[in-house]
Structures are given as structure tokens and as C-alpha cells.
N, C-alpha and C positions, 0 to 999 in steps of 0.2 A: 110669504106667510105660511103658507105649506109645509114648508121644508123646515122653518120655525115647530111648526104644533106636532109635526110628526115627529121628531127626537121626545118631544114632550111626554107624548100620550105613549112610545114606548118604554120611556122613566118610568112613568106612574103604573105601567103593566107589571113592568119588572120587580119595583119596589114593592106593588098586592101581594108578589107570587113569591116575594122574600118575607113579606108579612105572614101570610098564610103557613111557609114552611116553619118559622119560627113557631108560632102559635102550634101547629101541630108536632113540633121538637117537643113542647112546654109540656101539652096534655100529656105524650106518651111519656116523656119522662117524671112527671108526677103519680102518673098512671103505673108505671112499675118500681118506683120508689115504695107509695104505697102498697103494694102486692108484697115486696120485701120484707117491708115493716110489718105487714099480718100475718106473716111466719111466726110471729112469738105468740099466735093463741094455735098454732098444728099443737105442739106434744099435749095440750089440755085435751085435742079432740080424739088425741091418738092415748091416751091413758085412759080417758074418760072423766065425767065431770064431777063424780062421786071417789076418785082417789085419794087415798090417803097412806101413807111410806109405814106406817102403822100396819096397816090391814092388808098390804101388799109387800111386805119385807125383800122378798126374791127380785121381783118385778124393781123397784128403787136400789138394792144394791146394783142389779143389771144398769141401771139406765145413768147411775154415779159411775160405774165401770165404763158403760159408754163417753161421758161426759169427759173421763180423765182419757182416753184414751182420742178420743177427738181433737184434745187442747193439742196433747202432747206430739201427735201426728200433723195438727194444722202448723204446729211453730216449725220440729223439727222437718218435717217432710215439704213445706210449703213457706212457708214464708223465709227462715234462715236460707234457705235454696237459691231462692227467688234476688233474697237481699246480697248474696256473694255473688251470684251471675250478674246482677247488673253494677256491684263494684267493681266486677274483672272488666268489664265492657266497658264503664267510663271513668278506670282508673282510678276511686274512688280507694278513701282510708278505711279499711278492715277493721284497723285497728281503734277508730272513731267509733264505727258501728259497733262491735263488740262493746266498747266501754259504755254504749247506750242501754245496750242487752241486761250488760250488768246492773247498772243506775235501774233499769226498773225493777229487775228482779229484786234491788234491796229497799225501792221503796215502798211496794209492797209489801215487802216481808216485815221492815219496820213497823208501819202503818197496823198489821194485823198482830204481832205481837205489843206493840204498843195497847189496839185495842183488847187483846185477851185478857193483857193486865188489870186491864179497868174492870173487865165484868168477873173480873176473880175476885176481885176485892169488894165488889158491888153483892157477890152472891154471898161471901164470908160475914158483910155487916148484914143479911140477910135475914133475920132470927122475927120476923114480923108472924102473927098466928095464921096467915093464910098458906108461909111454907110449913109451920108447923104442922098445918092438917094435910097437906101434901103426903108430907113425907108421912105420918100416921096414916093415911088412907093407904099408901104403896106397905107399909108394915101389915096392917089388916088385911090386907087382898093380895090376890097372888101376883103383882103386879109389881114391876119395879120403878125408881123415880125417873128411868126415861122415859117410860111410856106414858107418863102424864103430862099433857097437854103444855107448853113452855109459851108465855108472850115473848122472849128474848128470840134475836135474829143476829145471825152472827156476822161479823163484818166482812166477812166474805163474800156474803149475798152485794154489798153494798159496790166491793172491790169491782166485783163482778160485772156490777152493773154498770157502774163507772165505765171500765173495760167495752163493756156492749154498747155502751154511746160513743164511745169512738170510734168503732167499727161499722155501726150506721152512717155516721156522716161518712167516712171513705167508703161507703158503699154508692151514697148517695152522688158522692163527687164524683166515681167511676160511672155510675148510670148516667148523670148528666154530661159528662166529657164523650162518651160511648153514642149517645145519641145525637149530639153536636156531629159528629163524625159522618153518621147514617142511620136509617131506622133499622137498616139489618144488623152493625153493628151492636149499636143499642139492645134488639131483643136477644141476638147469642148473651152479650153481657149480660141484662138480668138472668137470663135463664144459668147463666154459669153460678151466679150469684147465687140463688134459689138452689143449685144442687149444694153449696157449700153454705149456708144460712139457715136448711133445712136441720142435719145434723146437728149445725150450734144452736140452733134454738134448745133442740132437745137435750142436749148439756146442758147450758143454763139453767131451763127448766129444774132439772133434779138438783144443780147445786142448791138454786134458790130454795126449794122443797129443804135439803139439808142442811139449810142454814139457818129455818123457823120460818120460813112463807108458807103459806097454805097453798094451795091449787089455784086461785082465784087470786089471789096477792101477787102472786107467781107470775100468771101469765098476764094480768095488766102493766104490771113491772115490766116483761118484755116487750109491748106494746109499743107503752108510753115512753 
């Protein structure tokens, strides 16, 4: 009976101590998901909460120059890198991959000249008396018709954000596979994450900004 209860009770040790590790995988990788995902309220904290691409013209060209110059770095410098070293490694079609590269870049570019057209023609049947006094208030004052306040947001922001959701989830799926592995794995990975998450936050930020988000629209956008 002995020899019965003892294999028993060191099951039941083993399987607590596989419970507990799990459970503690769970929190930590919720726990630095979430820290990820609160990078998109940094550039509100790092501009300030009274910004506006108006009132700080320099400051918003700098941070669109930042923004393009991040994408353009993260594709060509990181990612295409990344994506041909592990085709040479498992033999993988170049040529497969490439013609994906291509397929996005023109459904986007589709998508957003599709959408320019609509709000071309949206703004042309436009002649209602509140763009009237617009444009009469910019004629009156030394002010021109972009510097008056716009509701329209350009489908770019939207592109974008699309874009930024699927970037979170393969973040999330890294943090979660990384910490499966180990906790040290796990926290190098977020903390990689977090150096390259921080910059794209603050890219997005100022796209959104230049596409007709405010500050506030902006960074819950990146949030949510």
C-alpha cells in the first residue's frame, strides 16, 4: 500500500508544480502583453497633452519624417533581412515571398486610391453653407482653408491601423511562445519588443495626427 500512495502523492506534487508554472507563464505573459499594448499612449506623453500639428508645424513635420523613415528602415533593414535568411536556411521560394511583398503593396495602394476618389468627389458635391463660410472665413482672415479645423480622416489612418493590429497579435504570439520557452526568454523578448514598438508607436502617432485624428482619437486608436 505504501509503495501504491507514494508514486501517488509524488503525481499530485508534480502536476501542483506544473500547475503553478503554468499559471505563473499566464500572468507574466499577460503582464508584458499588456505593457506592449500601453506603448501607444508614450508619444501623447512625450508631445504633450495640449498638442496640436497646427501650433507645432516643425515639431509634426520632425515626427512624419520620423514615422517614414522608421517604416522604411523596419521593412527594408529588418524584416526583408530576416524574411531571405530564413528562406536561404529552409530552402524556401523567394520568389513566393516576393510576389506576397508585391500583392500587399498593391492592395493598399488600391484601397487608398480607390478611397481618395470617393472623398474627391464627396468634397466636389460639397457646396452645403457651412463649407461656404469656411472658405469665406479663410478669405476674411489671414488664414488658409488647411488650417481650418477638417472632420474628414484620411484612409490612411485606417490603413495604418489595420497594419498595427496585426503587428500586435504577432507580438503577442512572440511573447507568448518566448515565455513558454522560459521567464528569461520571455522578459529579453518583451524588452526587444518594447525597443522596437516604442519608435512605432511614435510613427503611427503622427500618421494618425496627419490623417485628421486629434491627440486623443490618436492615442486611444493605438491603444485599443
Amino acid at each position: 500500500d505504501r509503495r501504491r500512495i507514494a508514486p501517488n502523492c509524488a503525481f499530485a506534487t508534480t502536476t501542483s508544480r506544473r500547475d503553478g508554472a503554468t499559471t505563473s507563464t499566464w500572468i507574466a505573459a499577460l503582464a508584458s502583453a499588456s505593457l506592449v499594448g500601453a506603448t501607444g499612449i508614450f508619444p501623447l506623453l512625450l508631445v504633450g497633452f495640449n498638442y496640436s500639428p497646427t501650433k507645432s508645424p516643425s515639431l509634426h513635420r520632425f515626427l512624419l519624417s520620423f514615422a517614414g523613415g522608421g517604416l522604411l528602415g523596419d521593412v527594408f533593414l529588418h524584416i526583408l533581412p530576416e524574411t531571405w535568411s530564413q528562406l536561404a536556411k529552409t530552402g524556401g521560394d523567394a520568389m513566393h515571398a516576393h510576389l506576397w511583398i508585391v500583392f500587399g503593396f498593391l492592395v493598399f495602394l488600391i484601397v487608398e486610391i480607390a478611397a481618395s476618389e470617393r472623398e474627391t468627389k464627396e468634397v466636389r458635391h460639397d457646396t452645403g453653407p457651412q463649407s461656404r463660410d469656411i472658405h469665406e472665413h479663410s478669405r476674411n482672415s489671414s488664414c488658409d482653408v488647411a488650417s481650418v479645423p477638417s472632420s474628414r480622416v484620411d484612409v490612411s489612418a485606417y490603413l495604418n491601423l489595420a497594419a498595427n493590429c496585426v503587428d500586435n497579435i504577432t507580438h503577442g504570439l512572440a511573447i507568448s511562445a518566448a515565455y513558454l520557452i522560459s521567464f528569461k526568454v520571455g522578459a529579453l523578448t518583451t524588452a526587444s519588443i518594447l525597443l522596437h514598438e516604442v519608435p512605432h508607436e511614435i510613427g503611427d502617432f503622427a500618421i494618425l495626427l496627419n490623417a485628421g485624428f486629434d491627440h486623443w482619437s490618436a492615442a486611444k486608436a493605438q491603444i485599443a
